[in-house]
N, CA, C, O and CB atoms as a CASP TS submission, in Angstrom:
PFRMAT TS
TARGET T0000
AUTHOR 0000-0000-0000
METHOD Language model
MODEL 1
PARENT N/A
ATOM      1  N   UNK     1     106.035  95.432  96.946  1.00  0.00           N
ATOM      2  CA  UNK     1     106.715  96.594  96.420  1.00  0.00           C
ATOM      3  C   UNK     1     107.492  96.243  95.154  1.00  0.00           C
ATOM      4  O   UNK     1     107.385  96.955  94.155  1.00  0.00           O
ATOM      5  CB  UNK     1     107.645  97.181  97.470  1.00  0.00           C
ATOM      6  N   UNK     2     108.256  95.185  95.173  1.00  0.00           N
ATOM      7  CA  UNK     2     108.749  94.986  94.039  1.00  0.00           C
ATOM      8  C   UNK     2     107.785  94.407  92.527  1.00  0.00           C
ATOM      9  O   UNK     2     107.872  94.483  91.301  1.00  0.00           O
ATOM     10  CB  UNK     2     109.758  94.113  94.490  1.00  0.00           C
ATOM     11  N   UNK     3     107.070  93.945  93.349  1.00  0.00           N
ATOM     12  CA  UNK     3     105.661  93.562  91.990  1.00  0.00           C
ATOM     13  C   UNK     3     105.428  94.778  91.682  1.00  0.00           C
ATOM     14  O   UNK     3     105.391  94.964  90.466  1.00  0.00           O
ATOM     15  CB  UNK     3     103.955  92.756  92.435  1.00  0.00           C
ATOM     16  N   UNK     4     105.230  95.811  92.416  1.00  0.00           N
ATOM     17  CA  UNK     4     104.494  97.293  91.777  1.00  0.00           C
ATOM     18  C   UNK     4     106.168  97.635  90.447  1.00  0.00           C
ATOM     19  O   UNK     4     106.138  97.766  89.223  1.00  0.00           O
ATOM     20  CB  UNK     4     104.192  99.143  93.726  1.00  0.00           C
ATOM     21  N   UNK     5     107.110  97.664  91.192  1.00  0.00           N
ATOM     22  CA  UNK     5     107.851  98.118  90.281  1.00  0.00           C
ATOM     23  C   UNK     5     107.911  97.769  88.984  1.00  0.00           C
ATOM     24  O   UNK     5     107.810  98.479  87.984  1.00  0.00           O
ATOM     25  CB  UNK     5     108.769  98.037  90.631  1.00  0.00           C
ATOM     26  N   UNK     6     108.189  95.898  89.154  1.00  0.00           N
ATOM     27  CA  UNK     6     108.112  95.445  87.342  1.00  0.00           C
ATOM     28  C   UNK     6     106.979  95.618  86.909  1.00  0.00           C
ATOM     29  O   UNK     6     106.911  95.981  85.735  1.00  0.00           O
ATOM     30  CB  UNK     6     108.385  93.917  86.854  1.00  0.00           C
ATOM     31  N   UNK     7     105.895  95.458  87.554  1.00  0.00           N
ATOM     32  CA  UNK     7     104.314  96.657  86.631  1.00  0.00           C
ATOM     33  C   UNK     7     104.722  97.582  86.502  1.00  0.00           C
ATOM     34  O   UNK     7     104.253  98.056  85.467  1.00  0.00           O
ATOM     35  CB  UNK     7     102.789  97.175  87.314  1.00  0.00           C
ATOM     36  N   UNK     8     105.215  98.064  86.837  1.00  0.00           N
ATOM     37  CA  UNK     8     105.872  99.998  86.095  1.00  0.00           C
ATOM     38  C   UNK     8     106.350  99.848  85.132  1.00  0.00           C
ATOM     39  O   UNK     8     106.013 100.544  84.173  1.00  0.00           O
ATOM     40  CB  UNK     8     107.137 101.014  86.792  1.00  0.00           C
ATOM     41  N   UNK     9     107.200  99.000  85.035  1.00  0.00           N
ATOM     42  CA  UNK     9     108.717  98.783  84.235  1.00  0.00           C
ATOM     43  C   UNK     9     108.046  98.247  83.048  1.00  0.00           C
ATOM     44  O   UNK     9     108.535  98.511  81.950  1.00  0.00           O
ATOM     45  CB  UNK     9     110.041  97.587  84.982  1.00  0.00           C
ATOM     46  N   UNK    10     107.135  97.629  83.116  1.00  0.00           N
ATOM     47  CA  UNK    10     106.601  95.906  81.811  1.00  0.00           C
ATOM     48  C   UNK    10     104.893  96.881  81.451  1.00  0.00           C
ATOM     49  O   UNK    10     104.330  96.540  80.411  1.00  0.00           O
ATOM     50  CB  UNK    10     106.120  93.214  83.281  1.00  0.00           C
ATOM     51  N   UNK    11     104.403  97.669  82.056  1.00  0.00           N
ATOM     52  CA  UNK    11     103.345  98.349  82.043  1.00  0.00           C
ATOM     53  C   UNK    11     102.712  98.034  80.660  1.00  0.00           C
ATOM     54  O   UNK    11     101.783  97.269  80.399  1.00  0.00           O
ATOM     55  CB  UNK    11     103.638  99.755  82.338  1.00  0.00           C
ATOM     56  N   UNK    12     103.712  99.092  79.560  1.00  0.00           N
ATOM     57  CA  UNK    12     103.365  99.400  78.520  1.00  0.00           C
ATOM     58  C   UNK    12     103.961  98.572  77.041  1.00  0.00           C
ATOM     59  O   UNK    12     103.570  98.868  75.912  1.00  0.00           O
ATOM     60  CB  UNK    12     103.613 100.682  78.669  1.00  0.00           C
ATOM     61  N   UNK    13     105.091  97.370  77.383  1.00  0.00           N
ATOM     62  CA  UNK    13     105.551  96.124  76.961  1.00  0.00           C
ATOM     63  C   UNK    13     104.563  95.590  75.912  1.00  0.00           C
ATOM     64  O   UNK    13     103.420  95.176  76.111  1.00  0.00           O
ATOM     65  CB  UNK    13     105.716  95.181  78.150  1.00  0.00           C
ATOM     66  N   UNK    14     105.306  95.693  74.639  1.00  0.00           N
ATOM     67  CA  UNK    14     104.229  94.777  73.481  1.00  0.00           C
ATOM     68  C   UNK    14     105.239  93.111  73.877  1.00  0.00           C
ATOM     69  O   UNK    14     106.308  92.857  74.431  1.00  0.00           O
ATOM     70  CB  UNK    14     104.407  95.590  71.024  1.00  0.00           C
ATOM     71  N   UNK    15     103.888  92.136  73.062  1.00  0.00           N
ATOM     72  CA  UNK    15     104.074  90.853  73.376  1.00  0.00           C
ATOM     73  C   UNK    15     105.341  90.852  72.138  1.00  0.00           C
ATOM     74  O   UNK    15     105.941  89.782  72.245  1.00  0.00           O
ATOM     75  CB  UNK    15     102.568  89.760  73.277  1.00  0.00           C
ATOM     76  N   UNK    16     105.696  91.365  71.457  1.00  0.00           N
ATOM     77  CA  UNK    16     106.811  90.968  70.659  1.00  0.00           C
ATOM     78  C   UNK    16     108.278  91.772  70.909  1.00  0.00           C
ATOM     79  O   UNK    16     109.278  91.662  70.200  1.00  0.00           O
ATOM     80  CB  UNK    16     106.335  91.153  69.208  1.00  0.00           C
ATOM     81  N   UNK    17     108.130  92.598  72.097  1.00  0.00           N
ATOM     82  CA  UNK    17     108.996  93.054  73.183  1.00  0.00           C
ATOM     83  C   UNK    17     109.104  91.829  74.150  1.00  0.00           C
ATOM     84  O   UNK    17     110.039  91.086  73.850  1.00  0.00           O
ATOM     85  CB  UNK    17     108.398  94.395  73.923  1.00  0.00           C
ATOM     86  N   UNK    18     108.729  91.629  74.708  1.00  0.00           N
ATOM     87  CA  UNK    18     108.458  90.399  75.808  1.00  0.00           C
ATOM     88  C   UNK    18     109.313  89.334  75.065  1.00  0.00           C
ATOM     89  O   UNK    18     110.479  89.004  75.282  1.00  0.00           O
ATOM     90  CB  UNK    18     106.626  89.847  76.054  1.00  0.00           C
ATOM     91  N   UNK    19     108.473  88.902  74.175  1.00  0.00           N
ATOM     92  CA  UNK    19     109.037  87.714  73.208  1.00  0.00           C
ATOM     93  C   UNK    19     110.754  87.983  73.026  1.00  0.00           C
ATOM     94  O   UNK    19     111.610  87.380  73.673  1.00  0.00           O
ATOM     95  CB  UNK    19     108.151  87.802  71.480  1.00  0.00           C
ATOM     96  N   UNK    20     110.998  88.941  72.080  1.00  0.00           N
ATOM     97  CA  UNK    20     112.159  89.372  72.119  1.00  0.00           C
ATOM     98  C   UNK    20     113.293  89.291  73.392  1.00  0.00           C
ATOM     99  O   UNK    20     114.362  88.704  73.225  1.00  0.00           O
ATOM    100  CB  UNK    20     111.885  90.497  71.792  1.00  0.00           C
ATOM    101  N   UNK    21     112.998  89.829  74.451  1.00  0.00           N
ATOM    102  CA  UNK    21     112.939  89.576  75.926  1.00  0.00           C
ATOM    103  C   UNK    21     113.659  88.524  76.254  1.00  0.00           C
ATOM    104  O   UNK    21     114.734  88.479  76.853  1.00  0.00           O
ATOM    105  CB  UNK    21     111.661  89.371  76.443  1.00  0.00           C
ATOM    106  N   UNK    22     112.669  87.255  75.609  1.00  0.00           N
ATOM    107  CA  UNK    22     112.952  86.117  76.040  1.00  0.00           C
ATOM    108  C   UNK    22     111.819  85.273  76.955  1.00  0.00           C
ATOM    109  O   UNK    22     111.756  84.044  76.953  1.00  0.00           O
ATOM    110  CB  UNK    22     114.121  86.361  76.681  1.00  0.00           C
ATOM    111  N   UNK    23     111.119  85.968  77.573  1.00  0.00           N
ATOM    112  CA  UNK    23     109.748  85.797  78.196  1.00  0.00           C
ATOM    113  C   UNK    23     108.859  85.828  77.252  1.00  0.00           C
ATOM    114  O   UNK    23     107.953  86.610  77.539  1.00  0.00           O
ATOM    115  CB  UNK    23     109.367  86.760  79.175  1.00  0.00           C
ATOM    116  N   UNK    24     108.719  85.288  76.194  1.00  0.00           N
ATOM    117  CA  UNK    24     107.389  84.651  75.468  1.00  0.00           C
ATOM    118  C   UNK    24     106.695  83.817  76.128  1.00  0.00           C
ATOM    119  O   UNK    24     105.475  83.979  76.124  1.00  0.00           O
ATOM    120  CB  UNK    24     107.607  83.934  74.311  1.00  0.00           C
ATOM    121  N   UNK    25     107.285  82.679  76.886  1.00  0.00           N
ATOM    122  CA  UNK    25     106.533  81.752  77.937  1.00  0.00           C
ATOM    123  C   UNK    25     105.877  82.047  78.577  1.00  0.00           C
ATOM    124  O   UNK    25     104.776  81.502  78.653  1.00  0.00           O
ATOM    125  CB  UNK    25     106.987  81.187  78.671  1.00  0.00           C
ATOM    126  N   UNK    26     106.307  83.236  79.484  1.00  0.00           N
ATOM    127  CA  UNK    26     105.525  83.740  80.722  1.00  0.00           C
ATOM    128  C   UNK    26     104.918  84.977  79.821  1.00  0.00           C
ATOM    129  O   UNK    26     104.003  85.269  80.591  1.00  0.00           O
ATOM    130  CB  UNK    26     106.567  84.205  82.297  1.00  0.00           C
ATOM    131  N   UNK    27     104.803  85.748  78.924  1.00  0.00           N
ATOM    132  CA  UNK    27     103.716  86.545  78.559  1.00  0.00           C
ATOM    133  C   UNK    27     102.366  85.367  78.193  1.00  0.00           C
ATOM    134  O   UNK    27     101.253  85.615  78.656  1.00  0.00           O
ATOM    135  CB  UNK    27     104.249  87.580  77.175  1.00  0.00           C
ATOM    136  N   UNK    28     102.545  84.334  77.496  1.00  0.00           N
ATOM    137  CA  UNK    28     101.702  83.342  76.734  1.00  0.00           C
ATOM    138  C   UNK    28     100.457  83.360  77.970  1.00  0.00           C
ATOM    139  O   UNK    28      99.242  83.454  77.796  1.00  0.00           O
ATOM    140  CB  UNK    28     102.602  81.609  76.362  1.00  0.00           C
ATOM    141  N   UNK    29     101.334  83.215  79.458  1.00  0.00           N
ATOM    142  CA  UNK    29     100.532  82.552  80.723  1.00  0.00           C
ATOM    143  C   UNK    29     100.406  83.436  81.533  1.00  0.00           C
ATOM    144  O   UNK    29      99.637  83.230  82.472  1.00  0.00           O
ATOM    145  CB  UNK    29     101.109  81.410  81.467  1.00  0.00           C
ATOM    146  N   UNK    30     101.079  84.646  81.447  1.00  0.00           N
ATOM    147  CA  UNK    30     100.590  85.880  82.288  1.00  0.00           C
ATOM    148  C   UNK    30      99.939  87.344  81.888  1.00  0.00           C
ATOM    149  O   UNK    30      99.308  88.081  82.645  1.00  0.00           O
ATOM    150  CB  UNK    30     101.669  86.222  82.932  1.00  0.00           C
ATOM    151  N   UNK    31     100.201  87.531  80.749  1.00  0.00           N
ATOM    152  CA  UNK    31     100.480  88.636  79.995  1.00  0.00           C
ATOM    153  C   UNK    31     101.089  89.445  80.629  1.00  0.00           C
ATOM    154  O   UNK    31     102.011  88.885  81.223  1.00  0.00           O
ATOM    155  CB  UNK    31      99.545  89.197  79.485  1.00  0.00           C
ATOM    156  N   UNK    32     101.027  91.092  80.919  1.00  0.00           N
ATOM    157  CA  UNK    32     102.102  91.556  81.401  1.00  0.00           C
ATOM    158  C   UNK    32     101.685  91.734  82.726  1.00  0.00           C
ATOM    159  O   UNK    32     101.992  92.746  83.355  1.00  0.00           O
ATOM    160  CB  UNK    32     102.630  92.670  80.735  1.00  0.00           C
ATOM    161  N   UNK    33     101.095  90.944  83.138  1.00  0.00           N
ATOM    162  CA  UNK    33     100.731  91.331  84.978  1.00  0.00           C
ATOM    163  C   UNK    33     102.221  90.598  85.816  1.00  0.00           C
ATOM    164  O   UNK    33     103.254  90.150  85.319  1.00  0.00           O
ATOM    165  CB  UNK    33      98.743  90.174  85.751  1.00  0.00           C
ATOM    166  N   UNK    34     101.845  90.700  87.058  1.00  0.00           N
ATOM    167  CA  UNK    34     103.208  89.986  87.612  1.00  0.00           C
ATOM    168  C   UNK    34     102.891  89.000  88.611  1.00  0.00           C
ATOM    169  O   UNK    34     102.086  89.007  89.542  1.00  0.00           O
ATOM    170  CB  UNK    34     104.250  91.010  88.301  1.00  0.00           C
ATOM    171  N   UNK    35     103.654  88.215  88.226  1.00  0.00           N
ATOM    172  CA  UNK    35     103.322  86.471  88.679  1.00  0.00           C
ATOM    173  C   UNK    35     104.720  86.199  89.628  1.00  0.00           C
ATOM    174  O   UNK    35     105.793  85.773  89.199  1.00  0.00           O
ATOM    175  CB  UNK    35     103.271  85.074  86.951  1.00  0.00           C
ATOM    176  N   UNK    36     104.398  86.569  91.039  1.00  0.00           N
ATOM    177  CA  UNK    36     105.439  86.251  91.400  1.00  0.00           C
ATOM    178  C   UNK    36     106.091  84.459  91.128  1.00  0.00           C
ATOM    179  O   UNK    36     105.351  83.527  91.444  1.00  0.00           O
ATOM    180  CB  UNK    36     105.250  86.738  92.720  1.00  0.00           C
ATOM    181  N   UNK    37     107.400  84.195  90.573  1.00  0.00           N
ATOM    182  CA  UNK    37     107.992  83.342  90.778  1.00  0.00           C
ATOM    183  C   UNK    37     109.541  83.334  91.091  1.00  0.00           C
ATOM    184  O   UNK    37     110.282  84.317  91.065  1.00  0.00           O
ATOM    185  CB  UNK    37     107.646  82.784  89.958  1.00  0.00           C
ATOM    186  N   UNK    38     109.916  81.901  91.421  1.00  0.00           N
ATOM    187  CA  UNK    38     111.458  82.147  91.608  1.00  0.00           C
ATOM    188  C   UNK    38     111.999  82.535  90.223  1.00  0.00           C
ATOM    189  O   UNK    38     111.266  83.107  89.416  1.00  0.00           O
ATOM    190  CB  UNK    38     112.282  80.775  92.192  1.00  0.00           C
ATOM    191  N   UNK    39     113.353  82.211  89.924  1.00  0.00           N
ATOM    192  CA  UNK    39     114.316  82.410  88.785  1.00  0.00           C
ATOM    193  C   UNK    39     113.720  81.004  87.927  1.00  0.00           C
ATOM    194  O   UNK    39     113.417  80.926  86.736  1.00  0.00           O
ATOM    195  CB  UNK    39     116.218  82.406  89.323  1.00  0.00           C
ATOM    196  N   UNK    40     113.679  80.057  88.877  1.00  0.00           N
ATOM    197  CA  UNK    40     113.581  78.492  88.334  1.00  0.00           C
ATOM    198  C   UNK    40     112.102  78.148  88.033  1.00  0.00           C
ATOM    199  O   UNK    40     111.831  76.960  88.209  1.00  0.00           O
ATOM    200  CB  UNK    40     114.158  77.339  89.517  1.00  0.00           C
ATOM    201  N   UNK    41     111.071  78.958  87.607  1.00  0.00           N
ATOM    202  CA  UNK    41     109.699  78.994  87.490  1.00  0.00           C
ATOM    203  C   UNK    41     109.052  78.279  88.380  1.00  0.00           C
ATOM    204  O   UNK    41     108.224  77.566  87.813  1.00  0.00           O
ATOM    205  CB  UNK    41     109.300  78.645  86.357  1.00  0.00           C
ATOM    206  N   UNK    42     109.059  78.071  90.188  1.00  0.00           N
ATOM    207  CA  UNK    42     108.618  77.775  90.835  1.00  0.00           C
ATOM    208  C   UNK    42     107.389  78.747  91.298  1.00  0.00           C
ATOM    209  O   UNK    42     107.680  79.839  90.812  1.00  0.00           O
ATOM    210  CB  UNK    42     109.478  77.424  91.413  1.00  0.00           C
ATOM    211  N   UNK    43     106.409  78.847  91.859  1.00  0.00           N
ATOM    212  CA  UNK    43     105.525  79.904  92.017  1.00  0.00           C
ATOM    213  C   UNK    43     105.531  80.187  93.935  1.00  0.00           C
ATOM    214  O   UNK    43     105.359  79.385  94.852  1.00  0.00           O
ATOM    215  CB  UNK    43     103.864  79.362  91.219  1.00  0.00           C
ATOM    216  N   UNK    44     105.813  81.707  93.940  1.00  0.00           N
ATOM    217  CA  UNK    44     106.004  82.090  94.965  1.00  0.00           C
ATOM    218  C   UNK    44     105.547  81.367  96.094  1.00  0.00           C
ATOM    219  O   UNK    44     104.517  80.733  95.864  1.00  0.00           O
ATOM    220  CB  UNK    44     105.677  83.097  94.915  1.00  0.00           C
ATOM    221  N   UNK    45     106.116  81.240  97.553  1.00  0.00           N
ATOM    222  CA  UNK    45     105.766  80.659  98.231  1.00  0.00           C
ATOM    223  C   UNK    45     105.771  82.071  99.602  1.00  0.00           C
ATOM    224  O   UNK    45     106.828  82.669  99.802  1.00  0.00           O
ATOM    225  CB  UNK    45     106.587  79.285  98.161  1.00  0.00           C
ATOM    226  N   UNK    46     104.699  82.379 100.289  1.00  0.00           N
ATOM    227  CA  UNK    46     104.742  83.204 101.512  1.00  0.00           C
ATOM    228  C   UNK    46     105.606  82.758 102.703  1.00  0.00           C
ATOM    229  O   UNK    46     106.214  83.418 103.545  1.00  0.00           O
ATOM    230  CB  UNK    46     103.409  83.329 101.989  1.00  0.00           C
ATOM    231  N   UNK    47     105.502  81.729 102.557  1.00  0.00           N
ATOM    232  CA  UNK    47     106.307  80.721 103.993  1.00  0.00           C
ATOM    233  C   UNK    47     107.525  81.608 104.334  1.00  0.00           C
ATOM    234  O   UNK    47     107.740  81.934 105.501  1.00  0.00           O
ATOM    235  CB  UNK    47     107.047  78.810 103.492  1.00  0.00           C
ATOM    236  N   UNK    48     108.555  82.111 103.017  1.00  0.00           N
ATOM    237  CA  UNK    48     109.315  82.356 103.149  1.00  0.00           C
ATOM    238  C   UNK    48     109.478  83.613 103.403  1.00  0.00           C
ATOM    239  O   UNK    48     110.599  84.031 103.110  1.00  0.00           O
ATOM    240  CB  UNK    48     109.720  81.914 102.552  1.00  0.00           C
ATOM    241  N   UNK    49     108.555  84.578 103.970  1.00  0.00           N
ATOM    242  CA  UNK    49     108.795  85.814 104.066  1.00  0.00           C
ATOM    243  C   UNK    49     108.899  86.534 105.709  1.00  0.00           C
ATOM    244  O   UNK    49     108.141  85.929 106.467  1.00  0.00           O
ATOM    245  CB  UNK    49     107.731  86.351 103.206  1.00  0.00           C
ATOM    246  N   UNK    50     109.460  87.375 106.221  1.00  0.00           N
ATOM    247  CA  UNK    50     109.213  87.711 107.413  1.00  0.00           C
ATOM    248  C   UNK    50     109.028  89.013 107.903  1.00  0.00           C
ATOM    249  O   UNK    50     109.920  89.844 108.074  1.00  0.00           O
ATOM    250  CB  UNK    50     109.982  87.256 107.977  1.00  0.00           C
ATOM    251  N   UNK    51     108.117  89.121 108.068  1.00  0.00           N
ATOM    252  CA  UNK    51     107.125  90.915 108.964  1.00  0.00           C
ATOM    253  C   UNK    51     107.789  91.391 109.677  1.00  0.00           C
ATOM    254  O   UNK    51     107.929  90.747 110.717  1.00  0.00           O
ATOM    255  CB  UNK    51     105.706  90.917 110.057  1.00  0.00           C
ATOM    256  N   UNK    52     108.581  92.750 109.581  1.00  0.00           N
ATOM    257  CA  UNK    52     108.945  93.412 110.764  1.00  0.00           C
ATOM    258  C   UNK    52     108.282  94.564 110.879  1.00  0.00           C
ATOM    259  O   UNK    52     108.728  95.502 111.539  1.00  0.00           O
ATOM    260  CB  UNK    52     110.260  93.648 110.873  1.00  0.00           C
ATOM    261  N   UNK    53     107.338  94.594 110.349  1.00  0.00           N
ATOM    262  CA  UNK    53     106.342  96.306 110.053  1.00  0.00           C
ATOM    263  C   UNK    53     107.604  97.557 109.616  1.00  0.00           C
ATOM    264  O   UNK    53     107.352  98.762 109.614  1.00  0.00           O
ATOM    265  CB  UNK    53     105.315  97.073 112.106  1.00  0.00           C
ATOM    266  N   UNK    54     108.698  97.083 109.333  1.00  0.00           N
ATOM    267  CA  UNK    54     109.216  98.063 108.938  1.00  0.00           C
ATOM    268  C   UNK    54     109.461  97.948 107.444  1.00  0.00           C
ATOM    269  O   UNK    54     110.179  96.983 107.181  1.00  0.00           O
ATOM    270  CB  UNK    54     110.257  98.288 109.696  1.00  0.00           C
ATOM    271  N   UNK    55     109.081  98.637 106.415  1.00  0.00           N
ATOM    272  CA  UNK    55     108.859  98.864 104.788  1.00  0.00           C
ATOM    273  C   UNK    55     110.400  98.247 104.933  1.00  0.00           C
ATOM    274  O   UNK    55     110.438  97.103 105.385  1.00  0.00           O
ATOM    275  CB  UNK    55     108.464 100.768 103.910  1.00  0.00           C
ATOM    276  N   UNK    56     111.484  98.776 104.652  1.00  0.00           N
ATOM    277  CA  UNK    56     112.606  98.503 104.573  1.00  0.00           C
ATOM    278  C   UNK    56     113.208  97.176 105.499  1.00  0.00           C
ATOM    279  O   UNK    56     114.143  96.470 105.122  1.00  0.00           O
ATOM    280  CB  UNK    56     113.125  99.698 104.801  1.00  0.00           C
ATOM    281  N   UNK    57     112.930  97.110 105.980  1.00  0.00           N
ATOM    282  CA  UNK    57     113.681  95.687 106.935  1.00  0.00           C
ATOM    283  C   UNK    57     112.463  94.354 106.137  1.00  0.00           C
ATOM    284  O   UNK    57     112.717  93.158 106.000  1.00  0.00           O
ATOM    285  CB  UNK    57     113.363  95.928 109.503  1.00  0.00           C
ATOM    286  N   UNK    58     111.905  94.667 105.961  1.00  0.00           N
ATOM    287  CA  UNK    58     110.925  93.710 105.681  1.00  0.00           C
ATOM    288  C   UNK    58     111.220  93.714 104.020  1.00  0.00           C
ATOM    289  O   UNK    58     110.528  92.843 103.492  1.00  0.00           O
ATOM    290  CB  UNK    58     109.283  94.161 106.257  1.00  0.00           C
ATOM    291  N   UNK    59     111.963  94.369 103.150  1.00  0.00           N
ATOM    292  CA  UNK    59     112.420  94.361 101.862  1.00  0.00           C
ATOM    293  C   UNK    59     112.911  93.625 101.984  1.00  0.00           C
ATOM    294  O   UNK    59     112.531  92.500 101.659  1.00  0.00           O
ATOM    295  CB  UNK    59     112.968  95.156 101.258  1.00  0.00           C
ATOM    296  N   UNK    60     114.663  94.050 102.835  1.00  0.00           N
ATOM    297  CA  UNK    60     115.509  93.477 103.032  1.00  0.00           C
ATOM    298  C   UNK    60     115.599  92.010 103.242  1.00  0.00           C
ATOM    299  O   UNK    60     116.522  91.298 102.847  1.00  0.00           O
ATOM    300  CB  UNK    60     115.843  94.038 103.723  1.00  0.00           C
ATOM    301  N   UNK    61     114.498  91.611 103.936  1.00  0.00           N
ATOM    302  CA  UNK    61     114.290  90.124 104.603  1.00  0.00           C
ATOM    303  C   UNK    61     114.159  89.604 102.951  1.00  0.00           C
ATOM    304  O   UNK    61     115.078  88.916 102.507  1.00  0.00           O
ATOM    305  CB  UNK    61     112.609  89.813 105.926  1.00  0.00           C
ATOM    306  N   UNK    62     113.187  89.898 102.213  1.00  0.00           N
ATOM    307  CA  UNK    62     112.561  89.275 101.405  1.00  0.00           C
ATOM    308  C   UNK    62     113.210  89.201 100.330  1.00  0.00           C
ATOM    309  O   UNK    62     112.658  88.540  99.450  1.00  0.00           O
ATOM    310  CB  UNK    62     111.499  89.660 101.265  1.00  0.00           C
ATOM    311  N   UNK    63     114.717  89.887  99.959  1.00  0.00           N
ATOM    312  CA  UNK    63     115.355  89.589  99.470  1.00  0.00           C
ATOM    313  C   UNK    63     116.703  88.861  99.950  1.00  0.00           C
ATOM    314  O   UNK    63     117.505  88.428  99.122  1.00  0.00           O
ATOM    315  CB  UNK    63     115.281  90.378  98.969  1.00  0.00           C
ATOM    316  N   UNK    64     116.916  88.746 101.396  1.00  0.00           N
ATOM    317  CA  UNK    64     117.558  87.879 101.382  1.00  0.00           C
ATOM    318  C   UNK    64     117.101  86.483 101.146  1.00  0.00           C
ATOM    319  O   UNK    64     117.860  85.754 100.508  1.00  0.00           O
ATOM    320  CB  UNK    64     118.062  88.050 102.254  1.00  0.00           C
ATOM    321  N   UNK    65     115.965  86.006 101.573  1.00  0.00           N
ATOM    322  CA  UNK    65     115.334  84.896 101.634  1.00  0.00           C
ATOM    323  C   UNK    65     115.348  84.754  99.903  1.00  0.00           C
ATOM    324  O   UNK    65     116.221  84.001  99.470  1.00  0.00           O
ATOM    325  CB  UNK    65     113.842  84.977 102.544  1.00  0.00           C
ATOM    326  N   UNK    66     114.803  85.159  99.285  1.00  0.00           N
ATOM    327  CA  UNK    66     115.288  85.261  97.914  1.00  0.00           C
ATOM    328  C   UNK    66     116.447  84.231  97.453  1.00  0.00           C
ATOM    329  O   UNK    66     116.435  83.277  96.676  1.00  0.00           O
ATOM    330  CB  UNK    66     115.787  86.672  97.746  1.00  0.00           C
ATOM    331  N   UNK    67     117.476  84.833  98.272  1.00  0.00           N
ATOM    332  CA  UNK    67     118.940  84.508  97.517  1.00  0.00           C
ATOM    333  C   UNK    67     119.146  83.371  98.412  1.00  0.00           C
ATOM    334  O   UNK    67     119.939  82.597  97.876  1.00  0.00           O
ATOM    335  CB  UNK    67     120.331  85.791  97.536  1.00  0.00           C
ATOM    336  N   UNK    68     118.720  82.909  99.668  1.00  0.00           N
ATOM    337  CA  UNK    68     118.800  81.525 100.259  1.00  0.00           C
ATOM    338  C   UNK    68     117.971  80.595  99.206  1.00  0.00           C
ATOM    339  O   UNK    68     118.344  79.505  98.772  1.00  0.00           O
ATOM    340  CB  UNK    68     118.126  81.478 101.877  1.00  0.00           C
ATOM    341  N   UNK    69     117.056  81.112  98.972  1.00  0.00           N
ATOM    342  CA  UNK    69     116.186  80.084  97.785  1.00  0.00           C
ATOM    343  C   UNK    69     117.367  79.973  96.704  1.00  0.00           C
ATOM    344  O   UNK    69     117.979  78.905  96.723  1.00  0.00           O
ATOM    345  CB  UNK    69     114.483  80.926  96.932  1.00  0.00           C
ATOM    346  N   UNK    70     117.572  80.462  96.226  1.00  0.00           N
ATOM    347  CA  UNK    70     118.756  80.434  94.650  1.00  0.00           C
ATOM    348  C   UNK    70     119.838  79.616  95.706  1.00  0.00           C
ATOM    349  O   UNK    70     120.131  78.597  95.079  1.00  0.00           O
ATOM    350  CB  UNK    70     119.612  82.581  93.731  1.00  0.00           C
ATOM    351  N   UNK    71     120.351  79.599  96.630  1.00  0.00           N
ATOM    352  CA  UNK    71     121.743  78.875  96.764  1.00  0.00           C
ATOM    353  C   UNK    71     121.132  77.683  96.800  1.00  0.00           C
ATOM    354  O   UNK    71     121.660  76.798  96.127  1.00  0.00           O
ATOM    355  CB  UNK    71     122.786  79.186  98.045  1.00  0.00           C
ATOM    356  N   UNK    72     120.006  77.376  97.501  1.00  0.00           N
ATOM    357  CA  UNK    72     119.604  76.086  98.292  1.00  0.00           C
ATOM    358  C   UNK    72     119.114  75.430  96.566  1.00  0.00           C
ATOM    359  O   UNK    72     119.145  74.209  96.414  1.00  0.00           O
ATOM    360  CB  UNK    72     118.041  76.337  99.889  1.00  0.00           C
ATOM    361  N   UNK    73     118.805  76.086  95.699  1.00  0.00           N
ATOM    362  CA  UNK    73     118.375  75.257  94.546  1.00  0.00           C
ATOM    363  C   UNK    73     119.452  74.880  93.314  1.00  0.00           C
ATOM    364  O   UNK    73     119.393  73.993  92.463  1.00  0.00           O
ATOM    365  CB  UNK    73     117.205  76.021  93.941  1.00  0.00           C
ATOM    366  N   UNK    74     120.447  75.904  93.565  1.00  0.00           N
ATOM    367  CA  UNK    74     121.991  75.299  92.796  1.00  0.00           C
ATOM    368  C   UNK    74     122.427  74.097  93.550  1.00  0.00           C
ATOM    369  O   UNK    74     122.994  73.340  92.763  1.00  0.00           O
ATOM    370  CB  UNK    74     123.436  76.479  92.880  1.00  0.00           C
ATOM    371  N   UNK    75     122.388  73.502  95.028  1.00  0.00           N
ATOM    372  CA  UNK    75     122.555  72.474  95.064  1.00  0.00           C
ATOM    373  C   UNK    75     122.485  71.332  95.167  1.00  0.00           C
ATOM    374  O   UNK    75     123.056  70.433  95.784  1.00  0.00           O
ATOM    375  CB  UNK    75     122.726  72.519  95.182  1.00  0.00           C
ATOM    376  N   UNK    76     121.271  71.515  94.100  1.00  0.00           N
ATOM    377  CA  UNK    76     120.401  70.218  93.842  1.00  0.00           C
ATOM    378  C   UNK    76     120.155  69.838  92.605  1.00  0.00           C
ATOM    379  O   UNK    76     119.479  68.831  92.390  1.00  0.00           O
ATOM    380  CB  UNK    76     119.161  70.277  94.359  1.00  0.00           C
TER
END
């Protein structure tokens, strides 16, 4: 769900928007599709996600797990 969104958002994005941005790197290697990664250009990992068949609880999970990834990598 959240990949669909930044495809909404980045859809219609020229590469010298992007660039500007600050994401010249990741347009160079993605163009504007969406590549899940962390903040720290690690590439998504599933391990970390958890199914409750509910759309919303299952957001929720996936952004907390999210933000356990970001603490656990500031302290290192």
């Amino acid at each position: 769900m959240v990949g669909t969104i930044v495809h909404q958002l980045t859809d219609d994005v020229t590469a010298q928007e992007m660039e500007k941005a600050g994401l010249g790197a990741y347009y160079t290697d993605h163009g504007n599709g969406v590549y899940p990664q962390a903040a720290a250009g690690w590439p998504f990992n599933a391990a970390v996600l958890a199914v409750k068949g509910d759309p919303i609880a299952d957001l929720q999970e996936d952004l907390a797990a999210e933000q356990k990834v970001r603490g656990s990598n500031q302290l290192n």
